[in-house]
C-alpha positions as MATLAB code, in Angstrom:
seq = 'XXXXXXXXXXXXXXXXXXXXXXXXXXXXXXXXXXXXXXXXXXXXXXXXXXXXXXXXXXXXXXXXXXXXXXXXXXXXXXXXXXXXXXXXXXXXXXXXXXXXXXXXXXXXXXXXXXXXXXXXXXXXXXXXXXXXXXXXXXXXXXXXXXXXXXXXXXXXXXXXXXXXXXXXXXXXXXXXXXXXXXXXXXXXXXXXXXXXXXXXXXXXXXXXXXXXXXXXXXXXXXXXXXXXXXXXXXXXXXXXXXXXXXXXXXXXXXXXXXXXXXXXXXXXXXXXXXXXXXXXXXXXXXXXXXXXXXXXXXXXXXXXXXXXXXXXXXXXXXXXXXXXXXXXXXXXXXXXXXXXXXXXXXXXXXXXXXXXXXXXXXXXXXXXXXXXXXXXXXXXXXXXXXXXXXXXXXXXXXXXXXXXXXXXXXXXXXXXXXXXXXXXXXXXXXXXXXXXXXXXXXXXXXXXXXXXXXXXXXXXXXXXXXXXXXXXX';
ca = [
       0.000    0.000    0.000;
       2.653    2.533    0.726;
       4.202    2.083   -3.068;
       0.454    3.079   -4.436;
       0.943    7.011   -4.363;
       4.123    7.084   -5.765;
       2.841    4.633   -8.585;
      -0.218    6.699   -9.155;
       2.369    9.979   -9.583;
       4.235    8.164  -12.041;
       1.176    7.659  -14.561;
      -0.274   11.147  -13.409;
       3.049   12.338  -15.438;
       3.275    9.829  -18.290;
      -0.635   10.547  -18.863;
       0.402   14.588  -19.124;
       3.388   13.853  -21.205;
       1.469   11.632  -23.537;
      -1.436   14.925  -23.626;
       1.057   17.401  -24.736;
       2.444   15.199  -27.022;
      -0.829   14.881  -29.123;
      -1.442   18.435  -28.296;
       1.952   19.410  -30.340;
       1.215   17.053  -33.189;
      -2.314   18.176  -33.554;
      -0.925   21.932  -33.707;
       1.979   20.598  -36.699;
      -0.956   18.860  -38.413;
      -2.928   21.766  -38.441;
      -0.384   23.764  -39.624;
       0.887   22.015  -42.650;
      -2.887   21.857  -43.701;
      -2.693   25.764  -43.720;
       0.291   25.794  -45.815;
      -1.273   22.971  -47.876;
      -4.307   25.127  -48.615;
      -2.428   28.717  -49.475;
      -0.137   26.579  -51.654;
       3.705   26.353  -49.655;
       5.458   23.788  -48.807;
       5.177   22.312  -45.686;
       7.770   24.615  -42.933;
       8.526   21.147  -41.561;
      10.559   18.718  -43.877;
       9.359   15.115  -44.483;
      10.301   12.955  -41.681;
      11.219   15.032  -38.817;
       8.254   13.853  -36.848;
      10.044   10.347  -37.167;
      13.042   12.045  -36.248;
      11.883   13.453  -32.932;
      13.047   13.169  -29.871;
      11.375   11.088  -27.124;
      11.141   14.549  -24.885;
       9.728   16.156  -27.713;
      13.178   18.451  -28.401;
      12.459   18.965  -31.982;
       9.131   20.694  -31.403;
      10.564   23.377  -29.047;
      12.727   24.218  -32.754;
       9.899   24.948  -34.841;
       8.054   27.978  -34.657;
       4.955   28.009  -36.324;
       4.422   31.020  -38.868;
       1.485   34.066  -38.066;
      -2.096   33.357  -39.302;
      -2.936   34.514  -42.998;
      -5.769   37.017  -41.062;
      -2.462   38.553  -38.712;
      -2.080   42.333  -39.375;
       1.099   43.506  -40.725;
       3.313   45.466  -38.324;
       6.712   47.604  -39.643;
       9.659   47.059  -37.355;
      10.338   50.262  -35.504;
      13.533   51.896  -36.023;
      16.526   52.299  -34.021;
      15.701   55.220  -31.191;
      19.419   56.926  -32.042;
      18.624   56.517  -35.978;
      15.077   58.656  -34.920;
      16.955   61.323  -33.564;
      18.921   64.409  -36.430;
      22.219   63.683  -36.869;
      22.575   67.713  -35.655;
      20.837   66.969  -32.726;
      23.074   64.060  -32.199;
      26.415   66.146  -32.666;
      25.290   68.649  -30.633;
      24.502   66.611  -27.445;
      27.522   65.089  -27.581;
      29.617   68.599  -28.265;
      27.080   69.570  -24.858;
      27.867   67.025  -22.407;
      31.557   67.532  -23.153;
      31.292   71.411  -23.344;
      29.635   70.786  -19.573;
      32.562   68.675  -18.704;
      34.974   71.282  -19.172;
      32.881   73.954  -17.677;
      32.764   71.993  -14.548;
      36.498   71.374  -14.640;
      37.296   75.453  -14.948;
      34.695   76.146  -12.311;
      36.497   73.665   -9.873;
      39.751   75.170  -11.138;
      38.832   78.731  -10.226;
      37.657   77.535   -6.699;
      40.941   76.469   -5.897;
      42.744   79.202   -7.281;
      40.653   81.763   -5.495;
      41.095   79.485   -2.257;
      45.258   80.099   -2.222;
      44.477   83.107   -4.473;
      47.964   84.890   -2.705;
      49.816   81.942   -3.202;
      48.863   81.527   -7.390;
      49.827   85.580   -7.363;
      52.831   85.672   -5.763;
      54.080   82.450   -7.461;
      53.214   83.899  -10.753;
      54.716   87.336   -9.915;
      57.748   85.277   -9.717;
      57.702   84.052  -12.760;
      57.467   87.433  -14.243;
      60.324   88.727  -12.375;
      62.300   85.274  -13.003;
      61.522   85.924  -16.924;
      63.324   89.413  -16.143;
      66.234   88.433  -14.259;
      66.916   85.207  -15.802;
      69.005   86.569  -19.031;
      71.582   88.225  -16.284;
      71.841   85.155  -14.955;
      72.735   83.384  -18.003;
      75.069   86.300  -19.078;
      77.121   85.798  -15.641;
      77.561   82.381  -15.966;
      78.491   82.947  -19.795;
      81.315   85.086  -17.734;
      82.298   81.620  -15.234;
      80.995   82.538  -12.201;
      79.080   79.604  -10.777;
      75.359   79.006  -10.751;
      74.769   79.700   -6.670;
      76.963   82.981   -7.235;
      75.526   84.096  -10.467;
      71.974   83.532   -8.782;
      72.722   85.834   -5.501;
      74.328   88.447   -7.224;
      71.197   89.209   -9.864;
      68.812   88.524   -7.462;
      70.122   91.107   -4.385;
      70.898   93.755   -7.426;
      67.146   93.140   -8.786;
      65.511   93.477   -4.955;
      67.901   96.614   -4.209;
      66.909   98.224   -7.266;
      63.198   97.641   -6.638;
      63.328   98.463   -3.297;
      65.231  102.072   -3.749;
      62.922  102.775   -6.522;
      60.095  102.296   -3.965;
      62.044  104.263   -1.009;
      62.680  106.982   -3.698;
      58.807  107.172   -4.614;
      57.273  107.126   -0.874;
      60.435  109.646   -0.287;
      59.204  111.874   -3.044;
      55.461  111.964   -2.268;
      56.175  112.157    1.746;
      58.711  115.238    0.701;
      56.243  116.692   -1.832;
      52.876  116.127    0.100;
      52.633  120.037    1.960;
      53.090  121.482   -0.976;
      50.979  119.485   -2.988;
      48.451  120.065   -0.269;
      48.847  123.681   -0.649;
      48.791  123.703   -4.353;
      46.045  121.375   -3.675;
      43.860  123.510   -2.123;
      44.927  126.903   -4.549;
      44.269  124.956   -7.495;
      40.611  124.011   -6.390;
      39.881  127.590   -5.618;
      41.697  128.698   -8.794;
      38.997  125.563  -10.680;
      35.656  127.185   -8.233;
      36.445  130.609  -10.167;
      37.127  129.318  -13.346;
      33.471  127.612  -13.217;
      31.863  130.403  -11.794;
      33.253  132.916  -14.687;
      33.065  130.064  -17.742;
      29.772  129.626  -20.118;
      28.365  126.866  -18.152;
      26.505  129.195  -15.940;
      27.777  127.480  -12.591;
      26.666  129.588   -9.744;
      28.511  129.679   -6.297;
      25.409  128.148   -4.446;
      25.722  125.462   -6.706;
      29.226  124.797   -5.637;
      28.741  125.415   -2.034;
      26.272  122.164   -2.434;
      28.714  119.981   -3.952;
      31.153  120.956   -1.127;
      28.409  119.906    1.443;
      27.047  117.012    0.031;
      30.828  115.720   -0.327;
      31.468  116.628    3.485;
      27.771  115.291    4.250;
      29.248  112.018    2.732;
      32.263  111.694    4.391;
      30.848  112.488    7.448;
      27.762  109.518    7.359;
      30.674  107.007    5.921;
      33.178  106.908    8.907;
      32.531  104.136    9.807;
      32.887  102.790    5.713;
      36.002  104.406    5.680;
      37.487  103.344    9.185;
      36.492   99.952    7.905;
      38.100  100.265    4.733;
      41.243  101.619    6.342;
      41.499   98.426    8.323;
      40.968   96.462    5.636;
      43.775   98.253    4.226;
      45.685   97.667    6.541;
      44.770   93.517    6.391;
      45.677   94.262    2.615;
      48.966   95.274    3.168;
      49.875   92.448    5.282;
      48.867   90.201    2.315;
      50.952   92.205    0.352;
      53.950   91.772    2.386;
      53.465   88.014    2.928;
      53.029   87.757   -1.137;
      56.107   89.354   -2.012;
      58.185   87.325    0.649;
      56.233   84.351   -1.135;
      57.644   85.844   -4.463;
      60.688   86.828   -3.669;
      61.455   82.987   -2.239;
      59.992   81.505   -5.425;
      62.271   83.882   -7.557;
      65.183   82.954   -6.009;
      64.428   79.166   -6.498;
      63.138   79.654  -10.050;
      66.647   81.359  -10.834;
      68.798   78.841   -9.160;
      66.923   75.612  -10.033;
      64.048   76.413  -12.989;
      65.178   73.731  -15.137;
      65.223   70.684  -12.704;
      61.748   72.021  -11.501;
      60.853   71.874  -14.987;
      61.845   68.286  -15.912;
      60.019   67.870  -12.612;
      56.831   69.028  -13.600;
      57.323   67.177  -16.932;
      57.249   63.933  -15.235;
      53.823   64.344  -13.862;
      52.718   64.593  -17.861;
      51.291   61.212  -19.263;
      53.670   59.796  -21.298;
      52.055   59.819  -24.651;
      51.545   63.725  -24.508;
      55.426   64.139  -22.297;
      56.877   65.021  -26.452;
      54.729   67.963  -26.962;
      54.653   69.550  -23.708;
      58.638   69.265  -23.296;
      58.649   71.186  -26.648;
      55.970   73.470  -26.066;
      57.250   74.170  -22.866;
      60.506   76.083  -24.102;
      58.539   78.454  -26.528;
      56.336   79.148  -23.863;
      58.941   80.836  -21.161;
      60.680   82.281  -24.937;
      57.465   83.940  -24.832;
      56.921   85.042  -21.485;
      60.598   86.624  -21.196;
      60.469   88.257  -24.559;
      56.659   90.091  -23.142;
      58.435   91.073  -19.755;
      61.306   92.331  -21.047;
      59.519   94.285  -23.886;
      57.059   95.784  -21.459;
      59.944   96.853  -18.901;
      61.149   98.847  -22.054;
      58.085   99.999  -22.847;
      57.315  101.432  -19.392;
      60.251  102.381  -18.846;
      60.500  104.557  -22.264;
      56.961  105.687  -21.275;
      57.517  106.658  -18.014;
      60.891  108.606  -18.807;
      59.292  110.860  -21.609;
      55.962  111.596  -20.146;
      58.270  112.356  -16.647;
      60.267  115.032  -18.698;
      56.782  116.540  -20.649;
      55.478  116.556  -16.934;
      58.659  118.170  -15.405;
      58.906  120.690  -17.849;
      55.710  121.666  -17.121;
      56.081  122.085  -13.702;
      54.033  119.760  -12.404;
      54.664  118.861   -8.726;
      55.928  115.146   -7.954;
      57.075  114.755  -11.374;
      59.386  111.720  -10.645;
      56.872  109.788   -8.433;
      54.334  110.007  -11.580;
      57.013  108.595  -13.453;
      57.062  105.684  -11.258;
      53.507  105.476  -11.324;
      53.124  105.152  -15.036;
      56.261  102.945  -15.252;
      54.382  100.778  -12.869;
      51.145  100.953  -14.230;
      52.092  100.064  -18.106;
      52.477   96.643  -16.656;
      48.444   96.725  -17.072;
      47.917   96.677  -20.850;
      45.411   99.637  -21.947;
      44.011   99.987  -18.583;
      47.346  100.998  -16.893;
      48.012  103.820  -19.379;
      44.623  105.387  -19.354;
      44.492  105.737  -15.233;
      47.941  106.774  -15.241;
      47.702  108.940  -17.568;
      44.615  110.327  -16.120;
      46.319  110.679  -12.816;
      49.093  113.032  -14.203;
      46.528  115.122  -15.974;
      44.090  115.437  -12.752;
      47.423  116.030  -10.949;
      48.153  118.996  -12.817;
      44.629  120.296  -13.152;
      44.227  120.914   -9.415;
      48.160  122.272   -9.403;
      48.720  124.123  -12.255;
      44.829  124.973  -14.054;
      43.432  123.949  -17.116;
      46.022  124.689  -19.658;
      48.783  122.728  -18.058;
      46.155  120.478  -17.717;
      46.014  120.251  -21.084;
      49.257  120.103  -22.204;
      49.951  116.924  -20.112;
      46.918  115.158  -21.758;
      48.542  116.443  -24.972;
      51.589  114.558  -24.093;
      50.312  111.493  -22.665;
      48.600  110.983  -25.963;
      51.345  111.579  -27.898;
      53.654  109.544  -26.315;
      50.933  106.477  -25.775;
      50.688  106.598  -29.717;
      54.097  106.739  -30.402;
      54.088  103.456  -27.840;
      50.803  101.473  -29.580;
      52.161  102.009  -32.885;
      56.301  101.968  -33.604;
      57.371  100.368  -29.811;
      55.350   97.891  -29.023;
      55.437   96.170  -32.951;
      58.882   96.776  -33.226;
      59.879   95.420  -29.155;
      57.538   92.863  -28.392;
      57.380   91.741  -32.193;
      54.738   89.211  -33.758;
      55.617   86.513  -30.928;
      53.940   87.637  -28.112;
      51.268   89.807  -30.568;
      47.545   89.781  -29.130;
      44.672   90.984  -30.345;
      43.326   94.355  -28.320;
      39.713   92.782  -28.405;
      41.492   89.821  -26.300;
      43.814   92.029  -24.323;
      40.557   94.417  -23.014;
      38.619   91.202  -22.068;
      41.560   88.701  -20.637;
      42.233   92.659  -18.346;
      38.741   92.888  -17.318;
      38.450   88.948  -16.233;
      41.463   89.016  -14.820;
      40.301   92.170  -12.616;
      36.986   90.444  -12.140;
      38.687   87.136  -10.652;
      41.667   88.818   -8.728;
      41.660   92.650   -8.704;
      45.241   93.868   -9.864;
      47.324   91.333   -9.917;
      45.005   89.570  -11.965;
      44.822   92.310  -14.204;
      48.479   92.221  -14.812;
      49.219   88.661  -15.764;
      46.068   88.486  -17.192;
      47.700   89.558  -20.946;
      51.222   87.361  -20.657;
      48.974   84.151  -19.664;
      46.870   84.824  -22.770;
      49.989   85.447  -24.800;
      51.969   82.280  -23.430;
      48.280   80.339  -23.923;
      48.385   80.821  -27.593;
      52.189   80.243  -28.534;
      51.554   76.256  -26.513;
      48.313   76.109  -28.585;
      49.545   76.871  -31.324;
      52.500   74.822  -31.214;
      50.657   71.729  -29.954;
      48.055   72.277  -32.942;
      51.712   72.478  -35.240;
      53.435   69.129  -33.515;
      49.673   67.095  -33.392;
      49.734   67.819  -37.010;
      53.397   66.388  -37.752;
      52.708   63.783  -35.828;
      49.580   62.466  -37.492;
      51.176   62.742  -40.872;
      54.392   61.187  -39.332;
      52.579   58.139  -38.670;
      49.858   57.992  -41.517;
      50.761   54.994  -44.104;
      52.703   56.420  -46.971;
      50.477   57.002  -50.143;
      50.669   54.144  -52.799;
      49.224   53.143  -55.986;
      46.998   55.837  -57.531;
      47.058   57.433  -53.912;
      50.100   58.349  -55.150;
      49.413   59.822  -57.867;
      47.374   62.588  -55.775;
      49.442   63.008  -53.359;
      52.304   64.237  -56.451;
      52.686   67.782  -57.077;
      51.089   68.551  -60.571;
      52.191   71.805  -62.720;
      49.719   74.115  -63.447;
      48.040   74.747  -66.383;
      50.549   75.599  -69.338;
      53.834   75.475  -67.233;
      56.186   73.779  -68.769;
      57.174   69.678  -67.987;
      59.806   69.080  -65.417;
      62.997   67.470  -66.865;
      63.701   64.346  -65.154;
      67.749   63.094  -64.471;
      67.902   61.578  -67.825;
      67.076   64.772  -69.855;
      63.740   63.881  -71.197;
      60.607   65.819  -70.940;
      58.286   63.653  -69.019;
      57.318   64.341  -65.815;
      58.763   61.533  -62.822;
      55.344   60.896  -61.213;
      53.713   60.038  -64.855;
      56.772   58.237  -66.064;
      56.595   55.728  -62.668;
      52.746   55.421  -62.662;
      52.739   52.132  -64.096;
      54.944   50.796  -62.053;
      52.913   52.215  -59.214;
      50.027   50.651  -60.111;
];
C-alpha cells in the first residue's frame, strides 16, 4: 500500500506527457494543412516527426508562422537613428562642453582658495623671466650658478626696493606742498566755473562741497572699515612678495630641474609635446616682460620730462607710477595717464592740464604704434579685443594682480596652442601609411596649367610621377 501514491504519480506524469504530445502534433498537423491550402510547402521537412526526440526536443525548434488574417506590423527603427544627426552632434559637443565647464569652475575655486599663493608664485615668474638673461650672461662670464643667482637677485631686490624708497620719499617730501597747491588749485577751478559759459553759480558749488562733506561724514565708519581692511591688505601684500621673492630665487637657481620635474607628472604619450611646447612658452613670457619693462620704462621717462617741464609737482613719483602701471595693458596707461593730468589740473589749471593730456597721448601713440610692434614683435602679438577682455576677467577674478598677468597668460596660452596644434599635425602625418598606388598619384605635385614639364635626371621631358605610374600601379 505505501508504493500506491508514488505509482499513481508516475502515470499522473506519463498521462500529461502523452497529452502534450498529441497536443503538439495536432498543432503541426494543423499547420501544414494551412500551408497545404495557401499553396507552400510544408515549414517542416518530411520525416522530422520520425526524427523526434522522445522529450519532444524537436518541437521546441519549430516555430509556427502568423495566421494569414495577422495584421502587418513595420519594425520600428533604431531610437538613435530617430533622432537628427545635428541633434546628435550637438549633445555630444554639450555634455563635453559641460565637462569642461565643470572642470574650470572647480579650477577657479581652488585658485581663489590660495588666491595669494597663485599671485605671488606667478609674480615670480614674471620677475624670473626678467632676471633670468643676467643670470645666463654671468655664468656665460664663469661665475658659478649659486653665485651668479645671488648676485642678480640682491641687485634686482635693491633696485626695486630704492625705486620704492625713492617714490614714498618723493610723495612724503612733496605732500605740503601738494596740499597747498592742492587747495589753490581748487579755488583757482571754483572761479574758473563760476566765470566760464556753463553758468555754474557759487550756491551750486557750495552744495557739492556739502554734500561731499555730508558724505564723508555719514561714511566713517565705511572708511574706518576700509582703512582696516587696508591695513589687512597690506599684510597680504607683504606676505606675497616674501612668497615671491622665495619663489624667484628658487626659479633662478633651479628652474630647469623644476621643470623636468613638472614634466614627469605629464602622461607619457603627450610628455613630447609639452617638453617642446614648454621652451617656446617661457621664450614667450621673457620676450613680453622684457619688452614691457622697455616699454614702461621709455613711457615713463618721456611723459616724466613733458610733466617736469611743465612744472608739475611730484614729477618723478608720476614717473614711477606710469612705469608701474604700463604693466596693465590699456588699462594701466589710461588711469595713469589720467592721474598726471588730474594732478596737474588741481596744481597748475586747465592749460597745463592740457598740455599733459597732450603729451600722454602723444607719447601712448608713439608706444601702440612703432614700440610695441617693433619690441615685443609678432611673438607675443595679441589681439586688443582679447587684451581688453583677458584685463577685465582678470580684474573680475583677482583685482590687480590679476589684471596684470592676465595679458602674458593669454599670450603664453596661444604660442603652446599653437605649437601643440603644429606638432599634433606632424605627428599624425608622421605616422599615416605612406600614399601608394593611384594614392600616389594625388598626393604628387602637378604643374599648373601651361607650365612647362619638369625634366627628369635623364634629360627627357616627361614628368617623374607620370613616367613611374605604371609601375605604381
Amino acid at each position: 500500500m505505501s508504493k500506491l501514491p508514488g505509482w499513481l504519480g508516475q502515470l499522473g506524469a506519463e498521462l500529461t506527457k502523452l497529452g502534450d504530445r498529441l497536443e503538439e502534433r495536432r498543432a503541426e498537423a494543423a499547420d501544414e494543412d494551412d500551408d497545404t491550402a495557401r499553396g507552400k510547402p510544408s515549414a517542416k521537412p518530411a520525416g522530422s516527426a520520425s526524427g523526434e526526440g522522445d522529450d519532444g526536443s524537436g518541437a521546441a525548434d519549430h516555430v509556427p508562422p502568423p495566421p494569414a488574417y495577422a495584421p502587418s506590423v513595420a519594425a520600428r527603427p533604431d531610437p538613435v537613428a530617430a533622432i537628427p544627426w545635428g541633434m546628435r552632434v550637438a549633445a555630444e559637443a554639450g555634455w563635453r562642453l559641460l565637462v569642461l565647464a565643470g572642470t574650470l569652475w572647480v579650477l577657479m575655486r581652488v585658485i581663489s582658495a590660495v588666491q595669494l599663493v597663485v599671485l605671488a608664485f606667478v609674480g615670480a615668474l614674471l620677475v624670473t623671466a626678467m632676471l633670468q638673461p643676467t643670470v645666463a650672461r654671468l655664468r656665460r662670464y664663469g661665475l658659478p650658478r649659486g653665485l651668479a643667482t645671488a648676485v642678480t637677485a640682491i641687485l634686482g631686490f635693491v633696485i626695486m626696493g630704492l625705486v620704492g624708497w625713492f617714490v614714498v620719499w618723493q610723495v612724503m617730501d612733496n605732500i605740503d606742498t601738494l596740499s597747498d597747491k592742492v587747495r589753490t588749485g581748487i579755488d583757482d577751478l571754483k572761479n574758473w566755473l563760476l566765470d566760464s559759459p556753463f553758468h555754474v553759480t557759487d550756491k551750486q558749488i557750495n552744495d557739492i562741497a556739502k554734500n561731499l562733506s555730508d558724505t564723508v561724514g555719514t561714511n566713517t565708519e565705511a572708511i574706518t572699515s576700509a582703512g582696516l581692511q587696508g591695513v589687512t591688505v597690506m599684510v597680504e601684500l607683504l606676505t606675497g612678495m616674501l612668497l615671491a621673492m622665495f619663489s624667484t630665487l628658487f626659479l633662478l637657481y633651479d628652474g630647469k630641474r623644476i621643470w623636468h620635474w613638472v614634466l614627469k607628472l605629464v602622461p607619457a604619450q603627450a610628455r613630447p609635446g609639452v617638453a617642446g611646447a614648454g621652451p617656446r612658452a617661457w621664450r614667450t613670457l621673457t620676450a613680453y616682460v622684457r619688452g614691457t619693462v622697455i616699454v614702461a620704462m621709455i613711457d615713463a621717462i618721456f611723459i616724466g620730462l613733458g610733466i617736469f617741464f611743465l612744472d608739475v609737482p611730484m614729477a618723478v613719483p608720476l614717473a614711477v607710477f606710469i612705469f608701474l602701471f604700463a604693466f596693465i595693458p590699456l588699462v594701466g596707461a589710461v588711469v595713469s595717464g589720467a592721474l598726471a593730468v588730474v594732478v596737474a589740473l588741481v596744481t597748475q589749471g586747465v592749460f597745463t592740464a592740457l598740455l599733459v593730456l597732450a603729451v600722454v597721448l602723444a607719447v601712448q601713440q608713439i608706444e601702440g604704434h612703432i614700440l610695441q610692434p617693433f619690441i615685443l614683435g609678432r611673438a607675443v602679438r595679441v589681439h586688443p579685443l582679447a587684451v581688453v577682455l583677458s584685463v577685465a576677467a582678470g580684474g573680475m577674478i583677482a583685482g590687480i594682480g590679476g589684471a596684470v598677468v592676465a595679458v602674458p597668460l593669454v599670450a603664453v596660452t596661444n604660442t603652446v596652442v599653437g605649437y601643440l596644434r603644429t606638432y599634433g599635425q606632424e605627428e599624425s602625418r608622421r605616422h599615416s601609411p605612406p600614399p601608394h598606388g593611384s594614392t600616389s598619384l594625388d598626393a604628387a605635385p602637378t604643374p599648373a596649367p601651361g607650365a612647362p614639364p619638369e625634366e627628369t635626371d635623364d634629360g627627357s621631358d616627361e614628368e617623374p610621377a607620370a613616367a613611374e605610374a605604371p609601375k605604381q600601379v
